[in-house]
C-alpha positions as CSV (number, residue, x, y, z in Angstrom):
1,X,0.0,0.0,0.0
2,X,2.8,2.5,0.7
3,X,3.7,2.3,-2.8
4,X,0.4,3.0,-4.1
5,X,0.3,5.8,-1.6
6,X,3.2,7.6,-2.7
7,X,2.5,7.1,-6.4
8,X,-1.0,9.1,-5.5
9,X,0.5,11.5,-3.8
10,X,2.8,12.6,-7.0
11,X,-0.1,12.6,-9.4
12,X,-1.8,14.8,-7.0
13,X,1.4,17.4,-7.5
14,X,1.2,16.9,-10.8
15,X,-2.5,17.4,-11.3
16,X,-2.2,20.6,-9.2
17,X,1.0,21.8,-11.2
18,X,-1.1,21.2,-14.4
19,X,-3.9,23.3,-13.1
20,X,-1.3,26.0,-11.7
21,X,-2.4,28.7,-14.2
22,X,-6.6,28.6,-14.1
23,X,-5.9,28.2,-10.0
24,X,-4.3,31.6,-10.3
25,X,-6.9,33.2,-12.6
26,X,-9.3,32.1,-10.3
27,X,-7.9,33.5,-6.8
28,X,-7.3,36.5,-9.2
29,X,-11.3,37.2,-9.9
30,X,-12.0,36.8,-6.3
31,X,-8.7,38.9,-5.0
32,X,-9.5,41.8,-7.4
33,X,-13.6,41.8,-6.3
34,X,-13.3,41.7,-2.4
35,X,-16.3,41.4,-0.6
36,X,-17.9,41.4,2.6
37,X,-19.2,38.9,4.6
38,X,-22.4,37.4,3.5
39,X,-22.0,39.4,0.3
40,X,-19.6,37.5,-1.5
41,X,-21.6,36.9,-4.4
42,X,-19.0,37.8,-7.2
43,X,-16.8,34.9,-5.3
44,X,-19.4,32.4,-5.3
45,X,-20.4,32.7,-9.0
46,X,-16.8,32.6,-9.8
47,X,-16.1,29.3,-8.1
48,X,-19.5,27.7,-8.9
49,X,-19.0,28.5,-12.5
50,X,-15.2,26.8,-12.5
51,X,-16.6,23.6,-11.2
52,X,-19.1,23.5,-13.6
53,X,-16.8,23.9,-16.0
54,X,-14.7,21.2,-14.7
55,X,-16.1,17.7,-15.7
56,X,-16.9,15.3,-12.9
57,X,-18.3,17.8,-10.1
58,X,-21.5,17.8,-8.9
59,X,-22.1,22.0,-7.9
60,X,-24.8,23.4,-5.7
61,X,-24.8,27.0,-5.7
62,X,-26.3,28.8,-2.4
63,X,-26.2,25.8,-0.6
64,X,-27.7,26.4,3.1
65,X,-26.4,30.1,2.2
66,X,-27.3,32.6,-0.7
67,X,-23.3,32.7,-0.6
68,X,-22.2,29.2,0.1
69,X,-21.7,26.4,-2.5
70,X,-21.0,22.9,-2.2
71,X,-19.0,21.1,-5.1
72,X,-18.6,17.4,-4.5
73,X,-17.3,14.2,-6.6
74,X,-17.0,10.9,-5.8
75,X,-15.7,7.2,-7.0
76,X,-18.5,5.4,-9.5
77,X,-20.0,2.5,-7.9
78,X,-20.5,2.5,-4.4
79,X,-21.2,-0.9,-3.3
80,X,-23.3,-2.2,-0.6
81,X,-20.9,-2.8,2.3
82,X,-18.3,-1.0,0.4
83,X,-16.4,1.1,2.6
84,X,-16.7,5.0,2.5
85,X,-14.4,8.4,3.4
86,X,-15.6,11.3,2.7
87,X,-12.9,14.3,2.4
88,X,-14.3,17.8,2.8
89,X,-12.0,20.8,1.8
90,X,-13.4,24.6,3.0
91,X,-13.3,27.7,1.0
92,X,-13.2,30.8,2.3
93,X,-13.6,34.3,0.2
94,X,-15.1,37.4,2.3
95,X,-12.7,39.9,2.5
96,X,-12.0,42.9,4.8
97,X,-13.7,46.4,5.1
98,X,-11.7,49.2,3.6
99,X,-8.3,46.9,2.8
100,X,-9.5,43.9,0.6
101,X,-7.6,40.5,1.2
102,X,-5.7,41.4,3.6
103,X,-6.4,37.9,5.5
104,X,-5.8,36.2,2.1
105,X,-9.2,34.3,1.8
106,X,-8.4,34.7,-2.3
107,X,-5.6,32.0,-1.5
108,X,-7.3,30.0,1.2
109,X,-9.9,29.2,-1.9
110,X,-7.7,29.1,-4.4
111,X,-6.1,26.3,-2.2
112,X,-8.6,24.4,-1.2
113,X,-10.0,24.3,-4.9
114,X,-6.2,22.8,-5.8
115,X,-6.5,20.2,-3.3
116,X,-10.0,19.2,-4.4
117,X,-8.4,19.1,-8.3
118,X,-5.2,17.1,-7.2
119,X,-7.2,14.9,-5.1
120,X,-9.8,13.7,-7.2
121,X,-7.6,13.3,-10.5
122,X,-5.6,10.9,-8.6
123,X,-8.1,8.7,-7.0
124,X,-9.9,8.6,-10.5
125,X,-6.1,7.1,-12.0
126,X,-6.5,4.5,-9.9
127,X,-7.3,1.3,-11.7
128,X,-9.6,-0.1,-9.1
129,X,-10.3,2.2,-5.9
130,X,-10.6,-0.6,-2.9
131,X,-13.0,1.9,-1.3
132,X,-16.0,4.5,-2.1
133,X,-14.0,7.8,-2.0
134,X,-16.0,11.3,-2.0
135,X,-14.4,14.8,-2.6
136,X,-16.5,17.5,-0.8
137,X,-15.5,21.4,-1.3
138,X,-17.7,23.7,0.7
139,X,-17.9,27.4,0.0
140,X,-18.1,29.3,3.5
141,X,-18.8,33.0,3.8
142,X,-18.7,35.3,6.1
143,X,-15.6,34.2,8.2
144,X,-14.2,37.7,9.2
145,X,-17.7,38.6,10.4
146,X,-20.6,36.6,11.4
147,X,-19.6,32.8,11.5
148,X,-20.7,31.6,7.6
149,X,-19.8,28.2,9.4
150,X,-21.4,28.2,12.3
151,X,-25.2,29.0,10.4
152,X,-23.9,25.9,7.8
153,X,-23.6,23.5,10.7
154,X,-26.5,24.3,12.3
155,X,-28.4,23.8,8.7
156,X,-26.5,19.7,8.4
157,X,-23.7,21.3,5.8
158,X,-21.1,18.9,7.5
159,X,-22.9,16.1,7.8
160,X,-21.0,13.0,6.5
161,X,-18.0,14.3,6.0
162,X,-15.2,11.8,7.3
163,X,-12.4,14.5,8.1
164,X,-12.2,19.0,6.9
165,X,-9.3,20.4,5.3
166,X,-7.9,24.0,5.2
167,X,-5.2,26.2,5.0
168,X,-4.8,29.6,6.0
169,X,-1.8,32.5,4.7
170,X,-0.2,33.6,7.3
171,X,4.1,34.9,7.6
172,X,4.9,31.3,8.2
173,X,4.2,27.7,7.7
174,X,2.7,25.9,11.4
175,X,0.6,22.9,11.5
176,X,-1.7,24.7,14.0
177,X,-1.9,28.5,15.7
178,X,-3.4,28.9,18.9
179,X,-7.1,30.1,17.9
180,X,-9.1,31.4,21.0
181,X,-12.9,31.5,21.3
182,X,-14.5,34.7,21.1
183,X,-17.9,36.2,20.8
184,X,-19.1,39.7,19.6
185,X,-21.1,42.6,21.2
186,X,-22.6,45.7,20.4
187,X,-23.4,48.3,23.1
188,X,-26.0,51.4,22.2
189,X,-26.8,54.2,24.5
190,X,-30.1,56.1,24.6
191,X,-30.0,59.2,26.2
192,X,-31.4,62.8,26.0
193,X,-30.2,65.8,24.0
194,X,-29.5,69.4,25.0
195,X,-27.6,72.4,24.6
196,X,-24.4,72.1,26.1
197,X,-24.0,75.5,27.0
198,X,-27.5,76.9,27.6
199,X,-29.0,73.6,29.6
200,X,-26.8,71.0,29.7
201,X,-28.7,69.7,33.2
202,X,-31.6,68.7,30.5
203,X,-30.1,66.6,28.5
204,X,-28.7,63.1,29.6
205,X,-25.5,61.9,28.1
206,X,-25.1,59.4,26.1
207,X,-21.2,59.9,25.2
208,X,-20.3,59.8,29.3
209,X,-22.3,56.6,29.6
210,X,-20.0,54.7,26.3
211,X,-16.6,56.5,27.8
212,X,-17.7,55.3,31.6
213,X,-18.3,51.3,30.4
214,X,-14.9,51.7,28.5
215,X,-13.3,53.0,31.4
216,X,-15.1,50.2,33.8
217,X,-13.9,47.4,31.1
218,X,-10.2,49.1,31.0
219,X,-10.4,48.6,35.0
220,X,-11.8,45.0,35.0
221,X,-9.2,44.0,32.8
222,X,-6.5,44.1,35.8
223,X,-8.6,41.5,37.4
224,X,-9.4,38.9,34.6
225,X,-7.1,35.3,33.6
226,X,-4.1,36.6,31.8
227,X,-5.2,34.9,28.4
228,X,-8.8,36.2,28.7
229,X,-9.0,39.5,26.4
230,X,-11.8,42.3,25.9
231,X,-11.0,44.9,23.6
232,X,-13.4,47.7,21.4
233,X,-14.2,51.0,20.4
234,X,-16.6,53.8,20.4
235,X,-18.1,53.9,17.5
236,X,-20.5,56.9,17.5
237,X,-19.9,59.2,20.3
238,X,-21.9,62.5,19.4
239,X,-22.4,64.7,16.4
240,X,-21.4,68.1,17.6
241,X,-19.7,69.8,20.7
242,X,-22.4,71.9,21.1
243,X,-25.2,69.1,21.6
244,X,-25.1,66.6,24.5
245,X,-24.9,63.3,22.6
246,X,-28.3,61.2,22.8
247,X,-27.3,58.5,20.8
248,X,-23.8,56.3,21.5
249,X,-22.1,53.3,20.4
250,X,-19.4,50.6,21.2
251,X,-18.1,47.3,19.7
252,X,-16.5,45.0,21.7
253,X,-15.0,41.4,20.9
254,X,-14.7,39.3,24.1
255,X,-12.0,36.0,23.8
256,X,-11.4,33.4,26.1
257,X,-8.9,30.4,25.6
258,X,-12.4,28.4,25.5
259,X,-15.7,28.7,24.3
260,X,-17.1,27.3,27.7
261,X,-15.3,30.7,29.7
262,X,-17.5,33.3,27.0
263,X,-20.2,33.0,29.3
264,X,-18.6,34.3,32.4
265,X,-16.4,37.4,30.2
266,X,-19.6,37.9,28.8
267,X,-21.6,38.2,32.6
268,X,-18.7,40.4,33.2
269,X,-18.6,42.9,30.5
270,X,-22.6,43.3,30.9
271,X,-22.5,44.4,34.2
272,X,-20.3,47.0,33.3
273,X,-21.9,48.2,30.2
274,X,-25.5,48.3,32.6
275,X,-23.3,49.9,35.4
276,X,-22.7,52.7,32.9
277,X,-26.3,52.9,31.5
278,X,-27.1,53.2,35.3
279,X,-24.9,56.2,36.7
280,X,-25.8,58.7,33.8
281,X,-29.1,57.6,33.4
282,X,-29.0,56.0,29.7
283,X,-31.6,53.1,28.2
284,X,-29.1,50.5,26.9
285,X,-29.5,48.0,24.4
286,X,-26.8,44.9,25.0
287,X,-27.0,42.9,21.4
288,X,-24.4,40.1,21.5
289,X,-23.8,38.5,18.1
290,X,-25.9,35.4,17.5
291,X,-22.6,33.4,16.8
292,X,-19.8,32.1,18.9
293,X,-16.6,31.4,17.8
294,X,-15.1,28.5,19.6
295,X,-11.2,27.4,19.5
296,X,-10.1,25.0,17.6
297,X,-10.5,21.1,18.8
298,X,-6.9,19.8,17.5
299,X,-6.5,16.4,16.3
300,X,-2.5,15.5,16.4
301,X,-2.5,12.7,13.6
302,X,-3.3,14.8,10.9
303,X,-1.4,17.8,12.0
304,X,1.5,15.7,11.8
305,X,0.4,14.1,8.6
306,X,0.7,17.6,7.2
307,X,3.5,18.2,8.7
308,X,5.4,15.2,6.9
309,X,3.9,16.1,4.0
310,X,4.6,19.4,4.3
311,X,8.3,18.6,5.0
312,X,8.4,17.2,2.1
313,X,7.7,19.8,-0.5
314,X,10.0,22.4,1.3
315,X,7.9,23.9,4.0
316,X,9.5,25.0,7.1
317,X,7.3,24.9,10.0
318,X,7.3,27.2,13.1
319,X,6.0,27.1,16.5
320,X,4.4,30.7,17.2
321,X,2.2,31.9,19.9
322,X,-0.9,33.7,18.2
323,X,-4.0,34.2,19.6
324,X,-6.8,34.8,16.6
325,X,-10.2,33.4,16.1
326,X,-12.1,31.7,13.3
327,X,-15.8,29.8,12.9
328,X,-13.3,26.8,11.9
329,X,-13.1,26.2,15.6
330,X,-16.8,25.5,15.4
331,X,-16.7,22.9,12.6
332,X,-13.6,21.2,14.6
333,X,-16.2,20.4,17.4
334,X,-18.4,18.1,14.5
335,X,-16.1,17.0,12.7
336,X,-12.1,16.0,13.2
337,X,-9.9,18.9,11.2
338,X,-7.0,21.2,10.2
339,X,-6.1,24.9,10.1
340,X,-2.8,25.0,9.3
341,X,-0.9,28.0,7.9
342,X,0.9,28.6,5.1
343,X,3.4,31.2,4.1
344,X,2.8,33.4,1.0
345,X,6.3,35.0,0.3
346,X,5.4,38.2,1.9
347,X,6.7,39.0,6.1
348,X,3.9,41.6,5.7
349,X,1.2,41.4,8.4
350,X,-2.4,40.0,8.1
351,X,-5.4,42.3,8.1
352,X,-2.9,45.3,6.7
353,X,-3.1,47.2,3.1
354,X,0.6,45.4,2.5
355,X,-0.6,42.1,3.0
356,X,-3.6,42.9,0.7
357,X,-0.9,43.2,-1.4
358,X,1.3,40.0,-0.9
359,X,-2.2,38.4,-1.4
360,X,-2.7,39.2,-4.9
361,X,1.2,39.1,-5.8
362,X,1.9,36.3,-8.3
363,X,5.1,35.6,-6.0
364,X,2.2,34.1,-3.0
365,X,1.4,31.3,-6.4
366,X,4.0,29.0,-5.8
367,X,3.3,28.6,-2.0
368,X,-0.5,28.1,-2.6
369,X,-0.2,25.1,-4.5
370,X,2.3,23.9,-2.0
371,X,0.1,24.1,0.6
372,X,-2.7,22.9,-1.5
373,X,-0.2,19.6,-2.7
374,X,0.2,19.5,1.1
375,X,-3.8,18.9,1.9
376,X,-4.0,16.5,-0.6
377,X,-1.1,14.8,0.2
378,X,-2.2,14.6,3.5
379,X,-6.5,13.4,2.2
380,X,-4.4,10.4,0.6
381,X,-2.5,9.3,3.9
382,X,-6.2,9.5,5.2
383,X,-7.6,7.0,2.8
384,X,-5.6,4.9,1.5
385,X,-3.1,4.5,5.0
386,X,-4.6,1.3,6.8
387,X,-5.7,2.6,10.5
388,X,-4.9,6.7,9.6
389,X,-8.8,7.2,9.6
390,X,-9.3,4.9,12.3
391,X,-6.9,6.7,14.6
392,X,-8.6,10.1,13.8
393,X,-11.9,8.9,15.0
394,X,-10.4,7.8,18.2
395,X,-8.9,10.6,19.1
396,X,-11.6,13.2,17.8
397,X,-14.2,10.7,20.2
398,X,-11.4,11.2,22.9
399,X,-10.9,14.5,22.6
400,X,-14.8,15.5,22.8
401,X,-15.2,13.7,25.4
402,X,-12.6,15.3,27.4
403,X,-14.0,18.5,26.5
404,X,-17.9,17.4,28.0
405,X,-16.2,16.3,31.2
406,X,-14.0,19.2,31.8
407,X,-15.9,22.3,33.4
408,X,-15.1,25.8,32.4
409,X,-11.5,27.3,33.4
410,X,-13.2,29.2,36.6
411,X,-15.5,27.2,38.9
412,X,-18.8,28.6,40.4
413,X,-19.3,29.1,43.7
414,X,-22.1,26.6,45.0
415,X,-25.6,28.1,44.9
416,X,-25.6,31.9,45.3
417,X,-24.7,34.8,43.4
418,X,-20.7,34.9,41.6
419,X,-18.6,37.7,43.0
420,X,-18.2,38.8,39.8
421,X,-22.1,39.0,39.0
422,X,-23.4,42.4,39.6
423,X,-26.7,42.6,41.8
424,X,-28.3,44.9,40.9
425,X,-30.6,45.4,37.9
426,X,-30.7,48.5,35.7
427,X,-33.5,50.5,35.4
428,X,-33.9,49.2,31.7
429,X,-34.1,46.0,30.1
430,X,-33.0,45.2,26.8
């Protein structure tokens, strides 16, 4: 079988080599269009057309989504009895407001559709395929914003997929990045406007109550976990000097090393934002965002089956310490998975106008395939390697069951109000 193996594993470079040049018109169309989440339509035409175009692919366009696709093939046959893997491979495409691809979704795409292309022209080589073997890409919007994922797995868009496959750009290759859980609030202020120099006693202000729940969040800070992080802005403060601000605004993203600790940052940040609403006398509306992000559930045997393979094709993995967030986290929790990174030529940062850039350069080509070779390299060991999928069961089972029998980081007191609960109820509720 190893022999076999390896001899897949080249047609998959070669398949992807051969398709080196429509790859790259494709990451082009989406790079040059960016879009925002939930509006990537111009990206999901593009890709749903090219797998029409492709023979083979079976291509639902807005599936579960307006701006999701699914694009799936799969071995002829399927016997009764005959065993099954399904491989999925994500897609994402939204880009970022203002700055374009400056996360690189163009590439994550562009690789993913690679993988797909390398994966299935080599399984279909195969003179007799000893199993029932299905290629799955999904299209996923709305990554940067939202959770694209998140609404798919709630509608059944992962369901029967064996194992998901992606890769992100990044200024380095690493099998995995720390990816903390995080979850998304908006704070508005209702207040009363006046003049500020005639009667400012008639108005009530709606500015003072957004600075005072930034200033009570700055304090809390000092007493949270270390990892734990709470940061935002003011986003509408006021429209003149001259007119006590009736209207104000803040957005706050609220990350925990876990998904199970958003609850209590989250009890924690609402008492100050109502503790502000409170002192100056302001309605408040608390509207958290209707997705978590968790952190991702890692799964060892394949990151270091894409590490080998990796290794292989000249990546050079690194061990950083990052601390981001993604809805892949999310899908990692249905189904066992990979986020690894890949670097793009560039040292530029993400989520900066020079990365937007390195994003779109034709230098970041010749890394994308690699890491696209790389995920299909790594789909093969998963078939075709006796006890490979096995393992990854096991130790997805294991790993979700350690999660359901481990409480959150910080224990509750028995019975009674938390310390960190405030008692007192404001005189609005939203």
């Amino acid at each position: 079988m190893s022999g076999i193996v390896q001899e897949l594993k080249q047609q998959v470079c070669g398949a992807i080599d051969q398709a080196k040049d429509k790859l790259y018109r494709l990451g082009s169309v989406i790079w040059q269009r960016p879009e925002l989440a939930y509006e990537e339509k111009h990206a999901h035409d593009a890709l749903v057309r090219f797998f029409t175009e492709e023979s083979g692919w079976k291509v639902e366009p807005r599936f579960k989504l307006e701006t999701a696709f699914r694009a799936s093939w799969e071995t002829a046959g399927g016997k009764d009895g005959e065993p099954t893997v399904n491989v999925g491979f994500l897609c994402e495409y939204d880009a970022l407001p203002g700055i374009g691809h400056a996360c690189g979704h163009n590439l994550i795409a562009e690789a993913a559709v690679g993988a797909a292309l390398g994966l299935k022209a080599a399984v279909e080589n195969l003179p007799e395929c000893p199993l029932h073997v299905k290629v799955t890409v999904l299209g996923t919007p709305a990554e940067e914003e939202g959770g694209g994922k998140i609404d798919m797995l709630q509608e059944g868009a992962f369901d029967g997929l064996d194992v998901v496959l992606m890769a992100h750009p990044s200024q380095e290759d690493a099998t995995y990045l720390p990816a903390v859980a995080i979850h998304d609030v908006v704070v508005k202020y209702h207040g009363r406007a006046s003049h500020a120099a005639s009667y400012p006693w008639e108005g009530v202000n709606a500015l003072d109550a957004a600075v005072l729940a930034y200033n009570n969040l700055s304090v809390l800070r000092q007493q949270m976990p270390p990892d734990w992080r709470m940061h935002g802005i003011i986003s509408h403060g006021g429209v003149k000097p001259n007119i006590i601000p009736d209207y104000s605004e803040l957005q706050y993203y609220l990350r925990t090393p876990t998904h199970r600790d958003l609850t209590s940052i989250a009890t924690k940040a609402e008492a100050c934002f109502r503790a502000a609403a409170m002192a100056t006398g302001c309605q408040v509306e608390i509207q958290f965002a209707k997705n978590q992000y968790y952190e991702i559930l890692r799964i060892q045997t394949l990151e270091d089956l894409f590490e080998e393979n990796g290794k292989v094709l000249g990546m050079k993995f690194v061990t950083e310490d990052s601390s981001g967030s993604t809805d892949f986290g999310n899908v990692t929790f249905a189904v066992p998975g990979i986020h690894p990174y890949f670097y793009i030529g560039s040292d530029a940062l993400n989520h900066t106008e020079e990365y937007t850039v390195a994003s779109g350069a034709e230098e970041a080509q010749s890394f994308t395939l690699r890491a696209a070779k790389a995920l299909a390299m790594t789909a093969v060991d998963v078939i075709f390697v006796p006890g490979v999928l096995s393992s990854i069961r096991q130790e997805f089972a294991e790993a979700t069951r350690s999660v359901a029998a481990n409480p959150p980081g910080r224990p509750r007191r028995p019975g009674g109000r938390q310390p960190w609960e405030c008692p007192v109820q404001p005189h609005t509720q939203s």
